[in-house]
N, C-alpha and C positions, 0 to 999 in steps of 0.2 A: 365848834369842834375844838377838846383841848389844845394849846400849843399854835393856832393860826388865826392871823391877824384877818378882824374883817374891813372888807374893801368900802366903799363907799358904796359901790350900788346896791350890793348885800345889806349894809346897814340902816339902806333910805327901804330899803326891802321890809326889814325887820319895824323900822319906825311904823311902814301904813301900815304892818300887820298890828301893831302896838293899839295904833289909831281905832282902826277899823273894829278890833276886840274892845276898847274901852266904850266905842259909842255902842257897838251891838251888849255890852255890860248895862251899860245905862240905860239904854234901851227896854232892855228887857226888868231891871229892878223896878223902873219909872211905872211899867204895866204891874207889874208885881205888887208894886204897893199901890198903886190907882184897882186892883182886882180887889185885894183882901180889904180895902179902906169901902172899897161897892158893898162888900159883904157884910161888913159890919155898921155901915153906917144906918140909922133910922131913913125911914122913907119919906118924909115931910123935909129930907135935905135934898129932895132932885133939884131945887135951881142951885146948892151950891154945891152938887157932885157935876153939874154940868160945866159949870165955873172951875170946879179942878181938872175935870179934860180935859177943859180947852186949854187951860194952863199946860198940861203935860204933853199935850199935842204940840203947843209951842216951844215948850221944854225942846221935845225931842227931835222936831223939824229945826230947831235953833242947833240943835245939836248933829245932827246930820248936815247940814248946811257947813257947819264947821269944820267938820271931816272931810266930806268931801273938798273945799276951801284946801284943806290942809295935805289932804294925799294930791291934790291940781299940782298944787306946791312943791311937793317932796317928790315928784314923777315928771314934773315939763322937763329938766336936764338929761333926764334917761329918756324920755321919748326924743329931744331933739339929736342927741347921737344917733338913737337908733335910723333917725330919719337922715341925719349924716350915712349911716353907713350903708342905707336902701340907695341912698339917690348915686352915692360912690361906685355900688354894684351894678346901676344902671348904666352909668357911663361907660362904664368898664365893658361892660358888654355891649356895646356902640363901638367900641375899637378905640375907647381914648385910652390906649394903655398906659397912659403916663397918670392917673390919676392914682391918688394914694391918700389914706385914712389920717395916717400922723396923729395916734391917742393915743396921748403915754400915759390917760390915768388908770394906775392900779386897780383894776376891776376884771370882772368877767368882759363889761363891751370893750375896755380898753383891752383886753388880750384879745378877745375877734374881729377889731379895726388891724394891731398891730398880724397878726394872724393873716388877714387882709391883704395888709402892702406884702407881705412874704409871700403870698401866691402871687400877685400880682408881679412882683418884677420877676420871680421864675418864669409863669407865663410869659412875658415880656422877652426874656432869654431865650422862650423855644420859641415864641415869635418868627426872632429874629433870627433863630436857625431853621426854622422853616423856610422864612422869606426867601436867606443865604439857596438852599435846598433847591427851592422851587427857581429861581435864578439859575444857576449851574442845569437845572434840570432843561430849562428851558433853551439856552446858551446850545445845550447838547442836541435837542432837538430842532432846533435852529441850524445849529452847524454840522449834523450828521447828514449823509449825502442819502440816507434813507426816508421814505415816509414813514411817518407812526399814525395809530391809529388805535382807543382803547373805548371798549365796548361795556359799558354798564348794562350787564343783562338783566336785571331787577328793573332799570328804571328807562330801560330801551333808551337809552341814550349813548349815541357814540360821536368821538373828539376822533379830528383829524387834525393831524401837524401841518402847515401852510406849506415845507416839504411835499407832504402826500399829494395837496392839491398843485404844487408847481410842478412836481413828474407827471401829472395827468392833463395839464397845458390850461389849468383854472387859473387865473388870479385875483379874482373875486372872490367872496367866501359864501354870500348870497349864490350867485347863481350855482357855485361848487355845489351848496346845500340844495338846492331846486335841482338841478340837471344828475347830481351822482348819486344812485342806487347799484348797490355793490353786485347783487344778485343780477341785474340786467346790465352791468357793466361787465361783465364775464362773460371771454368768448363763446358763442353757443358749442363750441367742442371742447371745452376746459369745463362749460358750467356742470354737469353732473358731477364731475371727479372730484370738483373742489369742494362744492357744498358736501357730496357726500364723505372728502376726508376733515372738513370743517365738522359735520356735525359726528362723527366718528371720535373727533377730539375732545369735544366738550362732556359728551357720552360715555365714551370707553377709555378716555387719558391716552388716546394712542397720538403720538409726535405729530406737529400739523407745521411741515415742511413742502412747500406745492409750486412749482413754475405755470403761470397760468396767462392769458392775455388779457388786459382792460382797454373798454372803450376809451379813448382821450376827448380834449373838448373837438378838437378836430373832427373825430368821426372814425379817425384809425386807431389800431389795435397796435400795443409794447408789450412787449413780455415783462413779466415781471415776476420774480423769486418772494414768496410770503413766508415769514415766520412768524408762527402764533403761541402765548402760552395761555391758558384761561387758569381764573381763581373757585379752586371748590369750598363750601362752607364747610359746617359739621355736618350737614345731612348728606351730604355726599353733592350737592347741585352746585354747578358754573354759577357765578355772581358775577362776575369779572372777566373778561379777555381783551388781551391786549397784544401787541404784535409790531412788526414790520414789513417793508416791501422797498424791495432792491430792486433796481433799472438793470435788467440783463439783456436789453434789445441787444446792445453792439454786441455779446455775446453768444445770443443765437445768429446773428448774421454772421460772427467769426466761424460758427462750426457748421451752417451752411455752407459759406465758402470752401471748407474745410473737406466737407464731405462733397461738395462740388469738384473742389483739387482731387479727389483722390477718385474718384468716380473717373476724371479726365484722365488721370493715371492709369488707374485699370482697365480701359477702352485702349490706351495707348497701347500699353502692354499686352494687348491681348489684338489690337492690329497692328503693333509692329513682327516685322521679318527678322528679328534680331530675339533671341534668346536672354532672357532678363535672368539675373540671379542674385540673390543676396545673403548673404552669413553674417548672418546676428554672433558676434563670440560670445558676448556678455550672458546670452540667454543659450547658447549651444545651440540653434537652430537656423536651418538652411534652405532655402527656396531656390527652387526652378520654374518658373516660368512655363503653362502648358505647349506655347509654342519653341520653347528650346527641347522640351520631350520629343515633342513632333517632328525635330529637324534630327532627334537620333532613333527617331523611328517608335516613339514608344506614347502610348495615352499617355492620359495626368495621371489616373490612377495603377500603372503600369510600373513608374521608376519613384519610388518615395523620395520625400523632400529628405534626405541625409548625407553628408558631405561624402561620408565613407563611400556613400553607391555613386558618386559624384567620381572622386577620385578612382577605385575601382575601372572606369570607364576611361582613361586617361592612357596613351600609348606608352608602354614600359619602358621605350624609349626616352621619352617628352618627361614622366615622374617627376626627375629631380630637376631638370630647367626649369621645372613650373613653381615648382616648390621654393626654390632661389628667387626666382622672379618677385613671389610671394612676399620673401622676407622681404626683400631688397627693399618694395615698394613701402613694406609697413616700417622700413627701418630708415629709409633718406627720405620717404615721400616723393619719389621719384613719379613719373609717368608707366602705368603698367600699362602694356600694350605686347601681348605675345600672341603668338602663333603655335598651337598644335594637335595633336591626333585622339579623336575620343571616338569608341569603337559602338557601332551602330548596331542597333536590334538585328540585322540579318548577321553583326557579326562583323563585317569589313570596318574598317577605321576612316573617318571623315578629317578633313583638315578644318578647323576655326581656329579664328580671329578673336583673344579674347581682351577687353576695354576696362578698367574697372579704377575705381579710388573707394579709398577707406575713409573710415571716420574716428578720429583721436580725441580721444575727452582732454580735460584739463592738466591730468597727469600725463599724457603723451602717451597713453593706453591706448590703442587697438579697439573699438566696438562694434566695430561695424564694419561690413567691406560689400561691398555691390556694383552691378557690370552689368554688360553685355557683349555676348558674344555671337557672332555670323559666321553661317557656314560657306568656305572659302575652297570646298573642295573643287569648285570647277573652274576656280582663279588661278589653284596650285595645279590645276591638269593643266591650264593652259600655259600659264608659266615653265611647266614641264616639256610642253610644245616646243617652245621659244627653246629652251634650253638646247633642244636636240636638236632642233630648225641651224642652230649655229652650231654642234655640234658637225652634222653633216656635212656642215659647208664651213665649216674652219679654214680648212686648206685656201678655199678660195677669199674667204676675207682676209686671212692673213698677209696676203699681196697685194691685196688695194691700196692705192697709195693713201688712203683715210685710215684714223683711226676709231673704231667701233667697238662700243661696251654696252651692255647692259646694264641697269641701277635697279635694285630693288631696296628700298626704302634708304637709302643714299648710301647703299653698301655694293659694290661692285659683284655681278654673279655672275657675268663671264666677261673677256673681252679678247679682241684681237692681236696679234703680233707686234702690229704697226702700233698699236693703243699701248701697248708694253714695252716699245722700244722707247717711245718717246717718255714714260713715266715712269716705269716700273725700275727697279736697282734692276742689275742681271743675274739673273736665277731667280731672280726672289716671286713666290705668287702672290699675288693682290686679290683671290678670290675669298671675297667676305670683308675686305678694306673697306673703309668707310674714303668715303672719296673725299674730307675735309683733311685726312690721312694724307693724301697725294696732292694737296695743293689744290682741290679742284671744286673748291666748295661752291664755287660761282656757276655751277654748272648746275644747276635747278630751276622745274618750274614751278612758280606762282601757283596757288589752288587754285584760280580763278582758269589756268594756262593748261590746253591740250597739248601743246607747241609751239617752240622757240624757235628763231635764227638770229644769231647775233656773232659779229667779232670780237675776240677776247682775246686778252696776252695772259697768256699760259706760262707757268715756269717749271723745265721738264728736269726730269731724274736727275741732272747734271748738272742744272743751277742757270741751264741759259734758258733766258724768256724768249718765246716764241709768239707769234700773232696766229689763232687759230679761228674757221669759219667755221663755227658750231650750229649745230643743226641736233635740238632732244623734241620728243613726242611721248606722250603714254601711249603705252600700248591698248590700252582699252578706255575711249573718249569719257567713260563714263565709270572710270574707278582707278584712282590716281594710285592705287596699292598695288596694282597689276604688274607695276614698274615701267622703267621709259629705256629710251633706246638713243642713244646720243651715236652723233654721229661729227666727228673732226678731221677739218682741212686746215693743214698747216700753210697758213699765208702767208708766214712771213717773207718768202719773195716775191709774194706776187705786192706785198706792203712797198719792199724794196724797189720790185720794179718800177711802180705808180710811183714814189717821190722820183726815183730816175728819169722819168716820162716827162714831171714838170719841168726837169731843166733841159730834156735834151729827147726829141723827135726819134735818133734813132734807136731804136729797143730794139735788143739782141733777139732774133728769130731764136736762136737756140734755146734762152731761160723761158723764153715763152713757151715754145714748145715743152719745154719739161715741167713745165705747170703741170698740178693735177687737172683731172675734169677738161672743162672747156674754159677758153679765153678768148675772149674778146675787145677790140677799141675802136671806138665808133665816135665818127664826127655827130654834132649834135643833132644832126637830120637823120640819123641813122644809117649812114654807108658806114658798110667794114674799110677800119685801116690795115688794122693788125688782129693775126686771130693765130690758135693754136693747131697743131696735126689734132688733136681729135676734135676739134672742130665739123674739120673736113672730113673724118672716117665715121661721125654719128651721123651728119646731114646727108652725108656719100656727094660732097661737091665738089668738082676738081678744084683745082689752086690758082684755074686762070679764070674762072670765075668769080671767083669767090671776092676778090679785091672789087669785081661791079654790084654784089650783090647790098640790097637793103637789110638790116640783121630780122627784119621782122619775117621777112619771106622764107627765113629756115625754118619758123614755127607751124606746128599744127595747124590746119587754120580756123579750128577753135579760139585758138589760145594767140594770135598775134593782135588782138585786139588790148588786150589782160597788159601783155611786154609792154604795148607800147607805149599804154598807161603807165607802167613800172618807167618807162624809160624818162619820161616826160619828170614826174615827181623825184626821179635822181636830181634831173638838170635844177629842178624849183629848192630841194632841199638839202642834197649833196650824195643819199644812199637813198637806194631800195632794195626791197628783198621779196622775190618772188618764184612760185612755182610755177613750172609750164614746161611745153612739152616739145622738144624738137624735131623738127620732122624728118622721114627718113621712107626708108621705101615700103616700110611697112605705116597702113595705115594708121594706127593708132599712136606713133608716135615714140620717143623718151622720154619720160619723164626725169625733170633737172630739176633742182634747187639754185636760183643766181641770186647773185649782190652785185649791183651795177652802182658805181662810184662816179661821181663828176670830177675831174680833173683840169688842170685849167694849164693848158699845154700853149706857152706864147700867148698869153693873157686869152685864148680862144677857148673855150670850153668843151671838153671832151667828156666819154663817158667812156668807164673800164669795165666789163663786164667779167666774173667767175663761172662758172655751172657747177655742179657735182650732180653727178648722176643718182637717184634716188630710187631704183628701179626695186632693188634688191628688197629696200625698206617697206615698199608697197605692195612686194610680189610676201611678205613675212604678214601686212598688215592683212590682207585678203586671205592667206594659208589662215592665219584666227578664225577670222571669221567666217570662214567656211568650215574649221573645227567646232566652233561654237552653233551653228549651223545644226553639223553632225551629231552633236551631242544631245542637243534638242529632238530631233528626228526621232534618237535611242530612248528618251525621255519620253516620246510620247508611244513610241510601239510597247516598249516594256510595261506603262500605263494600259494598252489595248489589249495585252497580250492578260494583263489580271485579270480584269473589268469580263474577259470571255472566262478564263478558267472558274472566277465565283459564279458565275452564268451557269456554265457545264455545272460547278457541284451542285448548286439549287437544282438543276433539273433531275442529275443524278439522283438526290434525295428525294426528289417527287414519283420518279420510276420506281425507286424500291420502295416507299410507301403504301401506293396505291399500287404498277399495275406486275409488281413481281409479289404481293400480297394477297391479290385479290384469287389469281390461278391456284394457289395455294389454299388457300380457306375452300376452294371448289374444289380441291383432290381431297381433302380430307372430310369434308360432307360427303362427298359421293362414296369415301371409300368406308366412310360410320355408315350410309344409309343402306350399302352393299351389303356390310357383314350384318346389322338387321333383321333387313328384310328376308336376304337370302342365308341366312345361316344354316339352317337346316340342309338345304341341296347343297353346301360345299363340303369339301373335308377338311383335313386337318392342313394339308400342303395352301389350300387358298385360304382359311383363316389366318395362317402363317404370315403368308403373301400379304396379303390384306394388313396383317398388324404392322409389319415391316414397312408398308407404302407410309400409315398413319404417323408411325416412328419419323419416317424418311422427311414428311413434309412439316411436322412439327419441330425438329432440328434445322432445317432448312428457317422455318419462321424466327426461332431464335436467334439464326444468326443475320438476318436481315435485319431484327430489332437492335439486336448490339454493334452491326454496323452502325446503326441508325442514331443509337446513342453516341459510337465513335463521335458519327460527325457532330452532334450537337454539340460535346464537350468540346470539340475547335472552335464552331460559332458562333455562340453562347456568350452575350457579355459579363464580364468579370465586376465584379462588385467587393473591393477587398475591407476586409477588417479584423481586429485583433481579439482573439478568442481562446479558448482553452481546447486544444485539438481533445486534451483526454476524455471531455464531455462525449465528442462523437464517436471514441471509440465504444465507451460503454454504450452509446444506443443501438450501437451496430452489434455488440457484444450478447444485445439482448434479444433481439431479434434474431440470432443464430441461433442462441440459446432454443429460444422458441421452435427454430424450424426445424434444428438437429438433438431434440428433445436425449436420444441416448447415446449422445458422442459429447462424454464429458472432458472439453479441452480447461485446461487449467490457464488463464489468461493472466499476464501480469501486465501493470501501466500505471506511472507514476499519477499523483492525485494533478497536476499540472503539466499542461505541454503548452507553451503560449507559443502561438502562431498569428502568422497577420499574411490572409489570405481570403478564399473568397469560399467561404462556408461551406455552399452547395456544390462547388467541383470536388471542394477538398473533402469531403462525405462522400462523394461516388467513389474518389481513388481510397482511400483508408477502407470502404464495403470493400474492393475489390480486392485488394493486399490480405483482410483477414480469411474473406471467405476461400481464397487461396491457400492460406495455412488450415484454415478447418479442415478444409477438402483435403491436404494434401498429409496429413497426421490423423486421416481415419482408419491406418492398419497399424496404429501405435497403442500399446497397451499403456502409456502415461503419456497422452498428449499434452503439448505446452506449447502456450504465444504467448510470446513478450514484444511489445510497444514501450519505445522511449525514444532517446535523441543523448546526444554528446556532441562536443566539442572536437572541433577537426579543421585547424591552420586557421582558427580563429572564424570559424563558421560554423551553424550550426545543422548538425547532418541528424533527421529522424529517421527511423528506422523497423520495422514487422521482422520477428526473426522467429521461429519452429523450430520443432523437431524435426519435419515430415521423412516424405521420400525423397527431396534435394531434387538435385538436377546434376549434368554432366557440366561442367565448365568449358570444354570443348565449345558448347552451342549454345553460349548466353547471350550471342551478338541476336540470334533469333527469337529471345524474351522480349521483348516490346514491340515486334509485330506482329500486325493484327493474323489472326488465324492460325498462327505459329503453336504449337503445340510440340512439345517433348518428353509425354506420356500416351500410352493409348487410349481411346476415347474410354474401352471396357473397363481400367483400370480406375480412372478418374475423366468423370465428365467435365465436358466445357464446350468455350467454341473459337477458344483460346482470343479474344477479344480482353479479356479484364486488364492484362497490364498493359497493351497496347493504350489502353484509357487513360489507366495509371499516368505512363509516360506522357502522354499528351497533358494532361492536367499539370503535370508535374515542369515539364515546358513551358505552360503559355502563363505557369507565376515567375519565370525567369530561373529556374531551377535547375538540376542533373538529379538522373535515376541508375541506381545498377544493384550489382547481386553480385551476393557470394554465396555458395550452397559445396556439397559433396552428395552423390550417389548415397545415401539412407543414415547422410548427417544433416538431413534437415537444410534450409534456405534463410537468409537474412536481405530481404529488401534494403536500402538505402535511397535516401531523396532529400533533397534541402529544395529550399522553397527561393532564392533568390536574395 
């Protein structure tokens, strides 16, 4: 080619062709002229034409011999590269990538040796980012807390990660491979689902995401979470799938427990006596609790879960304290704990007790607030008891020489004169004081504590400390909310007297005697030395007795066993405190409260006895409980008294079923098969008769049916839900249509009325309202009804309104009962039963019903649904 240099191998190329052409030249002349020399030559020269072939034969093998020679020659250095660069590609493909060609002569082989090493350290490079690759790949697989798992579906071969087989308790990879088969590894209640959303995947591309259980080596079953993707070719088919599997055991067991807790929850709440509630604000939604419905009288499906019907229900009073209470709590986080009046299904108002804390996200936001509340109304009757119990008898506790109050929840709610002289400024009331208010915060019992006695130094209105015999109890052993009842004896003389005693025998009869209660001082054997006047006026012992008497022989003689013990544990520890009862000429005794002190009079040991009389407190403790008694009683006859009257109505509705029905069907058979048979032989006056009976007892049956449905719609359970009322007007609209084919009423009703009620009552009352306006605008030349609903103080009132005949206003109190009529029957039939229905339906979804009409302007029904 002009213009390019040739190479060496090209050139050795050219030479053997050079070669190879001059010998096949020679070749062919050598025959050439050994032919024409045969042709011409005479034939008496065949020995020396044999003699020139065999020359030309040696010619020419001489000369082929040399060529060949010479192309061996000019081709061994081209073959030994070529054999160079075979045995280089072999290696190469053996994995020795470092092998490389290194020809730098200018030729075609020297550009495909150099050609050579260029592939070969590229390859070399992706090598070594493969290796890199496969390393990282591995690393990942290794340290991901998942098993991998990839499926070669051409060549049924599938790789598991040493992962996969360690979450299934393998550590061998032999028996992994012997023992795991994936299809019989799969719970017998997982294996359809999974295979069929496995082979679902591969098939239809649909996402193969599955929670499923596998056999472990153990024998037990783990959950485990699968994620698979598979590879499709060009023909559409999986070649490829590959995937993972995640250990979600601790997680199904967390949402077992999970739904364990909340299982135990809702059993709780649905046997506890307490009213559960909770208001979601985040979400605007508010729960009650089926047993806090049932404590104000109402089913679960009766009062909807919504704060408004919640609040609604709250005493007009109570409103705004509850509402404060409210903030307060969600604004300091304070303890909510209130008390108030929420008005019951029959209507009367109940007291509770309501308990609750909120839940504050991280902004100090409000989301949540939940409680319970207990009905406390026969806590606040009894408490009302108490109340009036001292009411009555003020006059007379005011003069005891004790001071007596009542605590409810450590706030004073009533107390006596004596209670007020010693604490109270003058004038001032302490009713609703908190007693830590008055110094008296020591004055509580323990939760664990029914009742205290103990002495305590008191410090009164004035600033001077007193020593008082304190004596608190609840008033109901088994509800510390009920409040307690304290009761104080000022000792500080009788404190005075005892240290006077230690130093000196004679103690003033007089300070003795002016002790409250009873006093006593006793050698340690129990003889009286010193005792007070009413000692002697509770026992009734004269005063010359009394210095011989034992102190045990004035007691009950229940109770002298109990003292003496009492008396005994003074001497051993210094005080006791004990109840018991003195005896007197009534059998049963007085009951006292003492504290008997050891004193040690002339180093001799005495004992100083107190009493207070506790009669009052246990004549208060018994009035309870014989009110609580009573209320019980009422509780259960009011129960007796129902339990008859559904009795009575079930039997009522069986009477007029069958046997006020049955007489009936027999007056009007006999009185059809009368006019029949005998029609001929009567006249016109007993066919009359006759129609007028059949009239008479067909109207009678009507109205024993619409009783009958009265009562159903009372008894009838309610089934509520939220619906398009206007639906039912049209069916009812058509059905009229139908029956009053030429009383064309003009009907108007918006395309929506949404109500949330119970379908099948609310169709009988809406049939009853219209077929009232059809009927009652049949002497109207443009009759018209209209159905809708408005807005009325933030409620919504529905409403049937006509043209018709009206009614008197005078007598709309007699519109909803039953049989009540205020038309003649001739004018407009009935059996005046339908609104009586109305009303009832209209009642038992928590509703009001009423009217407004005029004499021949027509009538407008009204009723909201609760």
């Amino acid at each position: 080619m002009p213009g390019q240099r040739l190479g060496p191998t090209r050139l050795r190329g050219m030479l053997i062709a050079l070669v190879v052409g001059i010998q096949a030249a020679a070749t062919l002349a050598v025959f050439l002229v050994a032919g024409h020399w045969f042709d011409t030559a005479p034939a008496e020269t065949a020995a020396a034409r044999d003699a020139v072939l065999h020359h030309i034969a040696l010619v020419g093998l001489a000369a082929i011999i040399v060529s060949t020679l010479l192309i061996i020659l000019l081709t061994r250095p081209l073959t030994r590269r070529l054999q160079q660069l075979r045995d280089a590609g072999r290696r190469f493909a053996k994995g020795q990538l470092r092998t490389r060609i290194q020809d730098d002569t200018p030729d075609e082989i020297g550009e495909l040796g150099r050609s050579f090493d260029q592939m070969a350290e590229q390859l070399a490079v992706q090598f070594k980012r493969l290796r890199a690759k496969d390393a990282r790949l591995s690393l990942v697989i290794e340290g991901t807390s998942d098993g991998i798992w990839d499926w070669d579906l051409l060549a049924n071969e599938v790789y598991f990660s040493p992962r996969f087989r360690k979450l299934l308790g393998y550590t061998d990879e032999a028996e992994f491979r012997r023992g795991f088969f994936f299809s019989t590894a799969l719970h017998p209640d997982d294996r359809e689902r999974v295979l069929s959303a496995q082979y679902a995947h591969l098939e239809h591309r649909t996402p193969f995401d599955e929670s499923y259980r596998l056999r472990c080596r153990d024998g037990n079953y783990r959950w485990f979470r699968a994620r698979g993707q598979a590879r499709w070719n060009k023909e559409g088919k999986a070649d490829r799938y590959a995937g993972s599997i995640t250990d979600i055991q601790a997680q199904k067991q967390s949402e077992a427990a999970r739904r364990e807790s909340e299982e135990r929850l809702y059993y709780a709440i649905r046997g506890s006596s307490d009213g559960i509630w909770d208001w979601n604000l985040r979400l605007d939604r508010y729960y009650m609790s089926p047993r806090y419905k049932q404590l104000l009288g109402y089913r679960d499906d009766e009062l909807p879960n919504q704060r408004q019907q919640f609040l609604a229900l709250i005493h007009p009073d109570d409103a705004e304290r509850i509402k404060a209470a409210v903030e307060e709590h969600f604004s300091t986080r304070q303890l909510y704990d209130v008390t108030y009046r929420l008005r019951h299904k029959s209507g009367e108002y109940r007291w509770f007790r309501s308990r609750g804390e909120a839940v504050w996200d991280d902004a100090g936001e409000v989301v949540r607030f939940a409680g319970a509340s207990s009905d406390i109304t026969e806590q606040r009757q009894a408490q009302e008891s108490i109340r009036a119990l001292l009411a009555e008898k003020q006059a007379i506790l005011d003069n005891v020489p004790v001071g007596i109050v009542f605590v409810e929840k450590q706030r004073i709610a009533n107390a006596n004169q004596r209670f007020l002289d010693w604490f109270a400024p003058p004038g001032q009331s302490v009713s609703g004081e908190a007693m830590a208010g008055l110094g008296l915060d020591a004055l509580t019992l323990a939760g664990h504590e029914t009742q205290n006695t103990r002495e305590l130094a008191l410090r009164r209105h004035d600033g001077e400390q007193r020593w008082f015999y304190v004596t608190g109890q609840h008033i109901k052993a088994d509800d510390p909310d009920a409040g307690a009842l304290w009761i104080l004896a000022d000792t500080t003389d009788l404190k005075a007297t005892s240290a006077a005693l230690r130093d000196a025998h004679d103690l003033s009869d007089a300070v003795i005697k002016s002790l409250p209660g009873v006093f006593f001082l006793l050698e340690a054997s129990g003889r009286i030395l010193r005792w007070n006047l009413n000692l002697e006026t509770v026992t009734g012992t004269p005063p010359e007795r009394m210095g011989h008497q034992i102190i045990r022989s004035l007691f009950h003689p229940d109770d002298r066993l109990v003292f003496q013990g009492a008396l005994s544990q003074a001497l051993r520890a210094g005080h006791a405190t004990i109840e018991a009862r003195l005896g007197n000429a009534e059998e049963a005794g007085i009951p006292h409260v003492f504290t008997v002190i050891r004193v040690e009079l002339h180093g001799v040991s005495h004992l100083v006895g107190v009493g207070v009389d506790i009669s009052e407190r246990l004549a208060a403790e018994r009035e309870i409980q014989a009110l609580n008694t009573a209320l019980e009683t009422r509780v259960r006859e009011r129960t007796a008294e129902l339990t008859a009257a559904n009795a009575e109505l079930e039997s009522f509705s069986y009477s007029v079923s069958h046997d006020l029905s049955a007489p009936l069907r027999g007056i009007d058979g006999f009185s059809r098969m009368l006019e029949e048979d005998y029609r001929p032989r009567l006249d016109q006056n007993a066919l009359d008769y006759l129609q007028r009976i059949r009239s008479g007892t067909h109207r009678m049956q009507q109205l024993i049916d619409d009783l009958l449905k009265l009562s159903r719609v009372t008894r009838d359970e309610m089934r509520r839900a939220d619906f398009n009322l206007a639906d039912l007007v049209r069916e009812v609209e058509q059905e009229l249509r139908n029956e009053f084919p030429d009383h064309p009423v003009s009907l108007s009703v918006p395309a929506t009325l949404a109500v949330h009620g119970d379908r099948n009552l609310l169709r009988i009352a809406i049939s009853n309202l219209m077929r009232n306006a059809w009927k009652f605008t049949t002497r109207k030349p443009a009759p018209t009804v209209e159905i809708g609903c408005l807005q009325q103080d933030g409620e919504t009132v529905y409403f049937a309104k006509d043209n018709g005949a009206g009614f008197d206003m005078r007598y709309a109190d007699k519109l909803f009962c039953a049989f009540q009529r205020l038309h003649r029957e001739a004018d407009y039939p009935g059996t005046g039963i339908g609104l009586a229905t109305v009303s009832r339906i209209v009642h038992r979804h928590g509703g009001r019903v009423w009217a407004d009409a005029g004499v021949d302007r027509g009538a407008t029904f009204f009723f909201t649904l609760g």
